[in-house]
Structure formats: C-alpha cells, structure tokens
C-alpha positions, 0 to 999 in steps of 0.5 A, a space after each residue: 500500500 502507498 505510504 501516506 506523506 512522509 514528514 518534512 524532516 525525512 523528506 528534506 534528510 533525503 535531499 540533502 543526502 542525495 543533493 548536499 544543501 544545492 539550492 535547499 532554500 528553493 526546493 523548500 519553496 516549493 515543498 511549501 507551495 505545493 503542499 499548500 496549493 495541493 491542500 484541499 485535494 485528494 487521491 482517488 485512494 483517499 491520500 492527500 494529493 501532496 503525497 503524491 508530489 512528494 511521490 514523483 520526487 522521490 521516485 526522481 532520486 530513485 533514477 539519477 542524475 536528479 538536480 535541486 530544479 529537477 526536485 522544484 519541478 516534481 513538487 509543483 508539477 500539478 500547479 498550474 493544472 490544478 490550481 489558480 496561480 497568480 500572474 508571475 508568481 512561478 518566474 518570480 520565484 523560480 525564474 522564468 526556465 521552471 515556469 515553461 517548464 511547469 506550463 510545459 507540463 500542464 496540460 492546460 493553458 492559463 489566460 489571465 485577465 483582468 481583475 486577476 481572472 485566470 480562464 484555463 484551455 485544455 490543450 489537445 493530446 496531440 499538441 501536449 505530447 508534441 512539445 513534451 517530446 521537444 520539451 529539455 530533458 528535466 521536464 520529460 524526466 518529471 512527466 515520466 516520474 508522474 506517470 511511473 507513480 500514477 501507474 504504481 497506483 493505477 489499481 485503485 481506480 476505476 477499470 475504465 480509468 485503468 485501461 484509458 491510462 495504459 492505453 495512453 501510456 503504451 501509445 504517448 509515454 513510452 516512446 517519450 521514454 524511449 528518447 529520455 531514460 532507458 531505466 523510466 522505460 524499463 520501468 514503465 514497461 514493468 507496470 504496465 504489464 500488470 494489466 495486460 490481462 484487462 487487455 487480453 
C-alpha cells in the first residue's frame, strides 16, 4: 500500500543526502507551495494529493542524475493544472526556465485577465505530447516520474480509468521514454504489464 506523506524532516534528510544543501532554500519553496496549493485535494485512494508530489520526487532520486530544479519541478508539477496561480508568481520565484517548464507540463493553458481572472484551455493530446517530446530533458524526466507513480497506483481506480491510462501510456509515454531514460522505460514497461490481462 502507498505510504501516506512522509514528514518534512525525512523528506528534506533525503535531499540533502542525495543533493548536499544545492539550492535547499528553493526546493523548500516549493515543498511549501505545493503542499499548500495541493491542500484541499485528494487521491482517488483517499491520500492527500501532496503525497503524491512528494511521490514523483522521490521516485526522481530513485533514477539519477536528479538536480535541486529537477526536485522544484516534481513538487509543483500539478500547479498550474490544478490550481489558480497568480500572474508571475512561478518566474518570480523560480525564474522564468521552471515556469515553461511547469506550463510545459500542464496540460492546460492559463489566460489571465483582468481583475486577476485566470480562464484555463485544455490543450489537445496531440499538441501536449508534441512539445513534451521537444520539451529539455528535466521536464520529460518529471512527466515520466508522474506517470511511473500514477501507474504504481493505477489499481485503485476505476477499470475504465485503468485501461484509458495504459492505453495512453503504451501509445504517448513510452516512446517519450524511449528518447529520455532507458531505466523510466524499463520501468514503465514493468507496470504496465500488470494489466495486460484487462487487455487480453
């Protein structure tokens, strides 16, 4: 069964083990952001959905070479997607590589406009999954770390739910795995067959 969230001090004890103290101000930044922005959410398990930011991070230093904006990226991955960020807030904080990279990552589009109005547009499979093949090789590398742990626990939802993710992760993640880490693909691979049954 997944563990819940771990504790502040054994998540920062593993990146000051795997990272020295390398940009330790700005990965706590973003622990804290994420954990905050992700608050009111729940997993489908039930879990804090913080538990599974902090998941895709530690699964980052489990296929090295990671690095401190790899760390931020892992945490607030889901931030633009699922919440409402204020305008510049991201840049100002990560600078301006990060956020591309985290809208990189969002499978929607935040317009802002007046009275701090944010309207969001989902952006089509095909368009997303084309700058994610373009995208630098951190952010394909947190793409694969999301969707490793979203597989890992994938037996907790819906079978409908279930067969839509394999069918999108044979036919969208791996050839992105295949360009970025033999070890995500090998991992990714693993997983999936757990349910080749469903398919048989």
């Amino acid at each position: 069964m997944e563990k819940a969230v771990i504790g502040r001090n054994e998540f920062f004890e593993i990146v000051e083990n795997e990272l020295g103290t390398e940009d330790r101000e700005r990965i706590e930044w973003a622990y804290s952001l994420a954990k905050n922005y992700h608050r009111p959410q729940k997993r489908e398990n039930g879990d804090n959905y913080f538990a599974h930011c902090q998941a895709v991070a530690l699964i980052s230093f489990k296929f090295p070479p990671t690095c401190p904006s790899e760390i931020i990226l892992c945490l607030l991955h889901d931030v633009y997607e699922d919440q409402f960020v204020p305008r510049g807030m991201i840049r100002r904080l990560f600078g301006e590589r990060l956020d591309e990279g985290l809208r990189t990552l969002s499978d929607c589009k935040p317009f802002y406009g007046t009275r701090a109005m944010i309207e969001k547009v989902d952006k089509s499979k095909e368009e997303y999954y084309k700058i994610l093949m373009e995208a630098p090789l951190i952010v394909r590398r947190v793409k694969l770390a999301d969707r490793l742990h979203n597989l890992q626990t994938l037996h907790q939802c819906p079978p409908d739910k279930i067969k839509r993710k394999i069918f999108e992760t044979l036919k969208r993640i791996i050839p992105l795995a295949e360009i970025t880490n033999d070890k995500f693909l090998n991992a990714i691979k693993q997983e999936c067959k757990k349910y080749s049954v469903m398919f048989e």
